[in-house]
N, C-alpha and C positions, 0 to 999 in steps of 0.2 A: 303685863307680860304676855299674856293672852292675846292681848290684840298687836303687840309688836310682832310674836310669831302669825300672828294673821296676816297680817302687813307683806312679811317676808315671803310667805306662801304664796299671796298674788304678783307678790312681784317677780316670782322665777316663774310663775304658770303666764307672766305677760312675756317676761325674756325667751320662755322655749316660743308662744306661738310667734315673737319677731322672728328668727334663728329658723321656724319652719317656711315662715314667708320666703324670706331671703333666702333661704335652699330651692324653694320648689318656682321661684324666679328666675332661680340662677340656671335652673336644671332646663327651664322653657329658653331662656335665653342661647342656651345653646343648642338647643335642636331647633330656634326655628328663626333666631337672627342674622340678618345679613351683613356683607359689609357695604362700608359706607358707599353709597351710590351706587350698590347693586339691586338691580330692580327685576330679577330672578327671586322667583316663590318656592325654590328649593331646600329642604332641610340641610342639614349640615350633615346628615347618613346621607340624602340621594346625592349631595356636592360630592362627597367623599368617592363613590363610585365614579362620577363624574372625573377626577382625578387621576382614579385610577386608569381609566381608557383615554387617559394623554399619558400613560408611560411609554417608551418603549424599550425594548432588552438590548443590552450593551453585550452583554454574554450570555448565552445559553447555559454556561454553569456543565458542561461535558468536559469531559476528560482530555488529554493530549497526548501527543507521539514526541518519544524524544530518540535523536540517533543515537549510537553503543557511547557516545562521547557526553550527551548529555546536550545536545546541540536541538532545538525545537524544532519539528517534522509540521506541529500545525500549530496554530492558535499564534496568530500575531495581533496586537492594538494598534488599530492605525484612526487619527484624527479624521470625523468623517462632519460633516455638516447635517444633523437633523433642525429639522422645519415641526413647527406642535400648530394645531389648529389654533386659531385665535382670531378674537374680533379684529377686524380690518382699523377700525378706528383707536385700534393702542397696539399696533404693530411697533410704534414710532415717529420720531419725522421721514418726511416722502423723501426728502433728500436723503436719507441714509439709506431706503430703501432702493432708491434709484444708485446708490452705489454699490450694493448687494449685487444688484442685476449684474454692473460691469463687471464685477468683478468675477462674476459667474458666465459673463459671456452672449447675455440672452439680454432683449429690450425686456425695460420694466414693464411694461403689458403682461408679456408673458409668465414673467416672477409672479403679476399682481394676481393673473387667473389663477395660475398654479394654486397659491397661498389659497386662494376665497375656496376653491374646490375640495381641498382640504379634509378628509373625512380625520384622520388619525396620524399621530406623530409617522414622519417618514423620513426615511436618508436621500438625501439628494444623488441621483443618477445621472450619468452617464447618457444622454439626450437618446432617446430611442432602444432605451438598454435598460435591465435589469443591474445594470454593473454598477455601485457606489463609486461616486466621484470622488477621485484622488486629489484631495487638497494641497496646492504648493503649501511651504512652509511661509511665504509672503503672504500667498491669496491669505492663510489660516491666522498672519499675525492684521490684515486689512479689514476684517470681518470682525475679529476679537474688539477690534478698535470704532465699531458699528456701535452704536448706541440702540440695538432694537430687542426686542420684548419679541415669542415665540422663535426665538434662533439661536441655536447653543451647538457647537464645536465639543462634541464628545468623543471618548472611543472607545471607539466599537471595536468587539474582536473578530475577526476573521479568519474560519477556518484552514481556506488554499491559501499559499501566497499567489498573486496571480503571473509573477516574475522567471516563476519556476516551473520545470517539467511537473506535468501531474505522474504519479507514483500511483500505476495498476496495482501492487502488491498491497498498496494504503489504503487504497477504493474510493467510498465517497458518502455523503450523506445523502438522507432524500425523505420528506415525507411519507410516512406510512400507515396512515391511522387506522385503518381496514386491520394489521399486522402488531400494531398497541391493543386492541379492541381483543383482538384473538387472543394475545396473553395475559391480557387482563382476565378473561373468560376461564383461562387452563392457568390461572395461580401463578406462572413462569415468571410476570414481568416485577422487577425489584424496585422499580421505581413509582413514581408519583409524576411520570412524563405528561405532559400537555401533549393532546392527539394531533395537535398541528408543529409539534418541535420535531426537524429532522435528526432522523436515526441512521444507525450502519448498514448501507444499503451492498455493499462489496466489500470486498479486501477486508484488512486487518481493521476498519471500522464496525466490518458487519460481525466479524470470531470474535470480538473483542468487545462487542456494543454494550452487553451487561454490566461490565467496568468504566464504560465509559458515562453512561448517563449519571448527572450530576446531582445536586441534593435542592438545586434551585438556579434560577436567572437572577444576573446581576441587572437592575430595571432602573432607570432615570425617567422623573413624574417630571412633570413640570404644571403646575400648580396653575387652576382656572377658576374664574365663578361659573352659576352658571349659563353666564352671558358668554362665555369665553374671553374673560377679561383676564387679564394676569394679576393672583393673588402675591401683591408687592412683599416682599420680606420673606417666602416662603422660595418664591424661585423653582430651580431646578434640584428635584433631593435625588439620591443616589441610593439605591438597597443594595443590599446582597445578603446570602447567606452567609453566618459567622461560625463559620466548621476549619480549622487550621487542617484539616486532614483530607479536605474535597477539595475540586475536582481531582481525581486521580492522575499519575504518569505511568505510561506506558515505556517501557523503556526497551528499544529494539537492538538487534545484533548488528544492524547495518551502517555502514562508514558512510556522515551525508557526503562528506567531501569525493570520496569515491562516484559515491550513486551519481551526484552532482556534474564531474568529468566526464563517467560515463554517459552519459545524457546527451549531453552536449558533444562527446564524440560519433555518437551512436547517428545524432543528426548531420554531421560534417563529412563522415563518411560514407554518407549513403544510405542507413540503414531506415529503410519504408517499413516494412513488414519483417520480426520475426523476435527476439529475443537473445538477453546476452546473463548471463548468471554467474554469478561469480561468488562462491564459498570459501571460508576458512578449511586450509587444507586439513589440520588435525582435526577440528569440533566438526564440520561438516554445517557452521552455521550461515548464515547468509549474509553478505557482506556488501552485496551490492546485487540489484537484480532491474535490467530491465526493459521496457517491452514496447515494442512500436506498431502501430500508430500511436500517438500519443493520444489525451483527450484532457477536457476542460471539466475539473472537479466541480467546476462551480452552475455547469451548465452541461450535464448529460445528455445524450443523445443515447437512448437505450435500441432504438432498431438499431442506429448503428454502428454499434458492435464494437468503435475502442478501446471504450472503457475496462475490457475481460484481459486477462491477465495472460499473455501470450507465455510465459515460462513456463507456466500451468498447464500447457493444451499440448494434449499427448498429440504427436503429428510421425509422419513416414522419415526412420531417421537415415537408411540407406547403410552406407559402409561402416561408421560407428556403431554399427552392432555386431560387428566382427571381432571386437571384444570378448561379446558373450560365446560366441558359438568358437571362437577359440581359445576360451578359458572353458568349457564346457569339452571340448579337444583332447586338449593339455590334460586332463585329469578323467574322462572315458576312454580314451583311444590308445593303447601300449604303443608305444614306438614311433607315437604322431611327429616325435621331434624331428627322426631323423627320417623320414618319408618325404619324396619327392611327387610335384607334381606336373603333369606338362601343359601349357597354357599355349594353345594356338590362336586366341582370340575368338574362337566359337565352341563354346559345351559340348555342341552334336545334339542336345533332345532341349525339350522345351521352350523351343527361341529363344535360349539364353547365350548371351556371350558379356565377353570382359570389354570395360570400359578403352581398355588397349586394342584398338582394333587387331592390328600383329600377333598380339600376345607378347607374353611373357619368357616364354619358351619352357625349361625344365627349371624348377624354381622351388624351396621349402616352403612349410607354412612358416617361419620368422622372414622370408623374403618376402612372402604373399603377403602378410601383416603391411609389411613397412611399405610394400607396391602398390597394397589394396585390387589384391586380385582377385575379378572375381570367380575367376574355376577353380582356384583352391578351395574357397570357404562351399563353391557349389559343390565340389564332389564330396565335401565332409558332411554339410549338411543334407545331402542326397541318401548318404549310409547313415545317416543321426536318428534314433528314434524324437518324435516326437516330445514325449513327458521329456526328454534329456533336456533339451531345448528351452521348457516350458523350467525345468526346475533350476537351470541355471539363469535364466532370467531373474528368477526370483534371487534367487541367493546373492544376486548382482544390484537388487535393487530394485528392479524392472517391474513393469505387468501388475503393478501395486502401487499404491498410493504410498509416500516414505517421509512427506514431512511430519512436520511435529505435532503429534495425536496422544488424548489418553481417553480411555471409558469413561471416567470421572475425576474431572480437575477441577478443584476449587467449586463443589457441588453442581457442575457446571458433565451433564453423560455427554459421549460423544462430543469430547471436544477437539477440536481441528486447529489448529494458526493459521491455515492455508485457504483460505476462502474460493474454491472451486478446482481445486486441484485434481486432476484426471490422473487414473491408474493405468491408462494402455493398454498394451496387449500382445501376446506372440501371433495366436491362432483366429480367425474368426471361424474359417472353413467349416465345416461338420465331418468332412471326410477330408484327410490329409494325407497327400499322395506325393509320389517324386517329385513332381514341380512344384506342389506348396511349402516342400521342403528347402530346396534350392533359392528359389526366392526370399522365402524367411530366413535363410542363414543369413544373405547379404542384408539383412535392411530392411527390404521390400514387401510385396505381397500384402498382407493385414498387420504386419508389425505396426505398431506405436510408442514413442516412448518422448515423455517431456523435456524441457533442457534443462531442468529442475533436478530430473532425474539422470539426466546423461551425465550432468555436475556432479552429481553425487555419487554417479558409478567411478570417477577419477577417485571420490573421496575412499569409496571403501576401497580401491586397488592401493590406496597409499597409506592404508590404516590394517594391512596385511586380514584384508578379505572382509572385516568389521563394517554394515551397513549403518552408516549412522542417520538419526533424524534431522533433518536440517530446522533452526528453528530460526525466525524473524521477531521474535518477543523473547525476554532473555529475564526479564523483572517487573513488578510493578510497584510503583512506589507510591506513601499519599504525598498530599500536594507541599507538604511541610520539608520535603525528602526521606521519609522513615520509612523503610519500605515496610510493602504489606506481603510480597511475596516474590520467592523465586521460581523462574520454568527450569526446571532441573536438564539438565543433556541427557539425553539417554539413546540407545540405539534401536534398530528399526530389524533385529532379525529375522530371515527366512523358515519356515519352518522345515526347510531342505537342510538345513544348516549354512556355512559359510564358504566359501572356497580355502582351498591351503594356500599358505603364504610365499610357497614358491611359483603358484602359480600366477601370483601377485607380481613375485618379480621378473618373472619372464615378459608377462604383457604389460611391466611400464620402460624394460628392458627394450622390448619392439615399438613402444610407442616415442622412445629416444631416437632409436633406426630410422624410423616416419619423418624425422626432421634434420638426420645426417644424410639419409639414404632415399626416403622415400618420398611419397606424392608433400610432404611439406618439408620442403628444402629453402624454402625461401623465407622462411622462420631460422635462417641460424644468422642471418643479420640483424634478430633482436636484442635487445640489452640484457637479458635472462638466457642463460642456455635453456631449453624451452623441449617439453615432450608435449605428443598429442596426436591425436588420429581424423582424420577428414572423413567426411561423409557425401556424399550427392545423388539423392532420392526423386525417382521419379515421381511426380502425383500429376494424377490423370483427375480432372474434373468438367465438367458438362463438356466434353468431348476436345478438350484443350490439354495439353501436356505442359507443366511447368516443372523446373528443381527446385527442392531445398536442400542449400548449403550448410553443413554442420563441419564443425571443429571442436573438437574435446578435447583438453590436454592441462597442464600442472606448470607451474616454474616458481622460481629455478629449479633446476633438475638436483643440486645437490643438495640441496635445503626446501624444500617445496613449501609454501607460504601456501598458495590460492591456485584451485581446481577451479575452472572455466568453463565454459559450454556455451554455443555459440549458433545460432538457428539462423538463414535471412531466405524469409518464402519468398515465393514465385519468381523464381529468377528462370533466367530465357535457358535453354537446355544447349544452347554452346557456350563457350566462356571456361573462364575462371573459376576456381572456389572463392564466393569473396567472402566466405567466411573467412577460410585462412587467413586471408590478409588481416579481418577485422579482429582475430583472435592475437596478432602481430602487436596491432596498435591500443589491443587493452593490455596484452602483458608490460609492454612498454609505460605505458601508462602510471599500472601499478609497480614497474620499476622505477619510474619517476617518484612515487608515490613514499615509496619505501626507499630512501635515500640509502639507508643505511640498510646493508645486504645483510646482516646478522638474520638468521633464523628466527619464527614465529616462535616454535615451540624444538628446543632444540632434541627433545628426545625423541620428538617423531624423521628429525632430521639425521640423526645417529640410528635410529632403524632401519632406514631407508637404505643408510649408506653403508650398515652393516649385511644388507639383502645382496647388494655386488657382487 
């Protein structure tokens, strides 16, 4: 019995040391065998690195824009052609290779250089360009039908479409590792960003960057020794991050289909330089916004200056500030209604005179409004104090930044939606005197005001004196659709207070007259009965004189949908307003648009029409 358990004892003390052999074989065999007919002395750790620097990223794994409809602002997959390094001798046959080329356009030489030069997986370009090459849906099924080893037809997502106006309001991306490095330093940055992934360099990319960066890149390996031979059966593998709640959706206020026409009208009629905005009449949100020059998301040009958001950029707005200083009037001055003024085409002090050479003759301030004269609004704003001026500005909207801001939103101080938005201004002077008065009533002088804000001053006259925020982000959702939060509407008060709501209804009362009676007459052959008030600002730069053309106004008059505002710089200083016209062919537009004339919001159209 003794020696049977003796027996037994050696023979499990011979089974463990097989059982260790065969473990610590098996264990060598894989850190340091190769495959068959690999004659690289690389572990199977250094191959693996090796692998990894033949991936490359299909998606950067960031966030997206979507319009109020749910319709994609960015991120499209389009079939693109990447090239992986690989030894030249398992590319394939030469004949498949040599039909690559045709079908690419380029002699085989050139494919063969390209390839051997080869450092790291790349998308095929656009011959002398940065730009990825757009695969027909032929060439993409010709290539498919290629029998070659380092060539794979993936897709990649693309932030611009490149089909499309670029969106200054949207912005753009752009490397900024200097700017990761900083908030990695001050604790700010949420993420785990790679220093070389671009971030929100302008617009709603840059207010909104913190939400947008993702939780990882979706990466396509494609498998080598390390000969650069392709490891058979392993191929092309795909990663990505497995979070049903990432990348995030942005979800904005804006109409694509709108933005989209206006765009393309913007360019058909002329418009080179200046801005067109267009708000929901009740919310005051942003419905369409946009801004010329246009410029190329995908290839900035930072000296020169496109890319900034012209809606944004407080400028000299001329007779559309005739508003302010005669709702400022209306509610200082007793008996401003019924006061007459007489306009003989010259002030008498200041080198000032009315656009009318003749003049006007003896004329009211609701005449002067709708004429756009300027000795009325001179002699008012000549007897106007100053702070008057300064405090109806404000209460109107003006001289302030008004889109959509909080101290702390979503642990996020000072937050903005509006990526570079100027606050303007009445005064610059230090001492203000008769003529700085006079000038600043009409417009001129140091006034500033954006068309952001000029839209928005229609919104609070039509919301009985109510300054609201305009916002361009309305939601955010995760990627699943569950939202994770809403940007609530709220308003943007004065600390003057408001104006009264009759004074509301006189000046959109006169801004009716503007287009029965006064300088925009040629607005009552649009498809909307249509209010609004013109503007035409002198600006003086390195010793040259140009106008900008402004038009502000609302339609339909009896339902009012959408507040407008309307900028086109440097135009020649005889002519036309071509705002007006171009304020014509957006309201048309959006009567097109809105087939059906029922009201937006009808209780602001039953206040409105309770104001008469």
């Amino acid at each position: 019995m003794f020696t049977s358990k003796r027996r037994m004892f050696y023979s499990l003390m011979l089974f463990t040391v097989i059982f260790i052999c065969i473990a610590i074989r098996m264990a060598w065999m894989q850190l340091h065998r190769q495959d068959a007919g690999a004659v690289s002395k690389k572990s199977i750790a250094q191959l693996s690195v090796l692998q990894r620097e033949r991936g490359i990223v299909l998606d950067s794994g960031r966030g997206h824009f979507y319009d109020r409809n749910g319709i994609p602002l960015t991120g499209k997959q389009v079939p693109m052609l990447v090239m992986f390094p690989i030894d030249p001798a398992s590319r394939g046959l030469a004949v498949h290779q040599q039909q690559l080329a045709a079908i690419l356009g380029l002699p085989y030489s050139e494919l063969d250089l390209y390839w051997k030069q080869l450092k790291a997986p790349t998308v095929w370009t656009v011959k002398g360009t940065k730009q990825p090459y757009r695969l027909s849906s032929t060439q993409i099924q010709r290539i498919e039908q290629l029998s070659l080893n380092g060539v794979r037809i993936l897709p990649m997502q693309t932030r611009y479409d490149a089909t499309n106006a670029a969106k200054q309001w949207l912005g753009f991306i752009a490397e900024q590792p200097e700017l990761l490095l900083a908030q990695r330093a001050s604790g700010t940055e949420r993420s785990t960003t790679s220093l070389n992934t671009p971030i929100g360099a302008a617009g709603l990319e840059r207010t909104f960057d913190p939400f947008l960066r993702g939780i990882g890149p979706t990466i396509a390996t494609y498998f080598v020794d390390g000969a650069r031979r392709p490891l058979y059966g392993l191929d092309t593998r795909v990663s990505r991050p497995n979070n049903p709640f990432y990348p995030l959706r942005i979800i904005t206020t804006v109409d694509l289909s709108i933005q989209s026409k206006l765009e393309a009208y913007a360019d058909q009629a002329g418009l080179t330089k200046g801005a067109i905005v267009v708000l929901d009449a009740a919310s005051g949100d942003v419905v369409a916004m946009v801004s010329k020059p246009s410029f190329d998301p995908n290839h900035v040009d930072l000296k020169e200056g496109s890319w900034g958001n012209r809606a944004l950029k407080a400028l000299v707005p001329g007779s559309i500030y005739k508003v302010v200083t005669a709702a400022a009037a209306l509610e200082t001055i007793p008996g401003i209604e019924r006061a007459t003024f007489e306009c003989h085409g010259e002030y008498g002090k200041y080198g000032f005179s009315c656009w009318k050479k003749d003049g006007h003759g003896l004329i009211s301030l609701e005449e002067g409004f709708a004429k756009s004269c300027n000795i009325v609004f001179a002699t008012i704003g000549e007897h106007m104090k100053a702070e008057t001026l300064t405090r109806y500005a404000s209460m109107l909207g003006l001289s302030r930044t008004v889109g959509w801001q909080s101290e702390r939103w979503m642990d996020i101080a000072h937050f903005n939606q509006l990526d570079g938005e100027e606050a303007g201004r009445v005064f610059a002077a230090k001492q203000i005197d008769g003529g700085v008065m006079v000038q600043s009533a009409v417009g001129q002088r140091d006034v500033l005001v954006s068309p952001l804000q000029a839209a928005n001053l229609v919104v609070t006259l039509l919301n009985n004196g109510e300054v609201h925020a305009p916002r361009l982000v309305k939601e955010i959702r995760y990627a699943n659709g569950q939202l994770l939060t809403s940007v609530p509407k709220h308003l943007s008060p004065s600390p003057y207070g408001s104006i009264r709501p009759d004074t509301t209804h006189h000046l959109m009362h006169w801004m009716e007259e503007v287009v029965t009676d006064g300088t925009g007459t040629a607005l009552k052959r649009s498809k909307w009965k249509l209010a609004g008030k013109s503007g035409t600002a002198q600006v003086k730069k390195h010793g040259h004189t140009t106008n900008n053309h402004w038009f502000i106004g609302y339609g339909p008059v009896t339902s009012p949908r959408y507040a407008v505002a309307i900028v086109s710089e440097n135009k020649p200083t005889i002519g036309s307003n071509q705002a007006t016209s171009l304020f014509k062919g957006v309201m048309d537009l959006l009567a097109d648009h809105d087939s059906d004339s029922a009201p937006s919001n009808s209780s602001l159209g039953s206040r409105i029409q309770d104001l008469r």
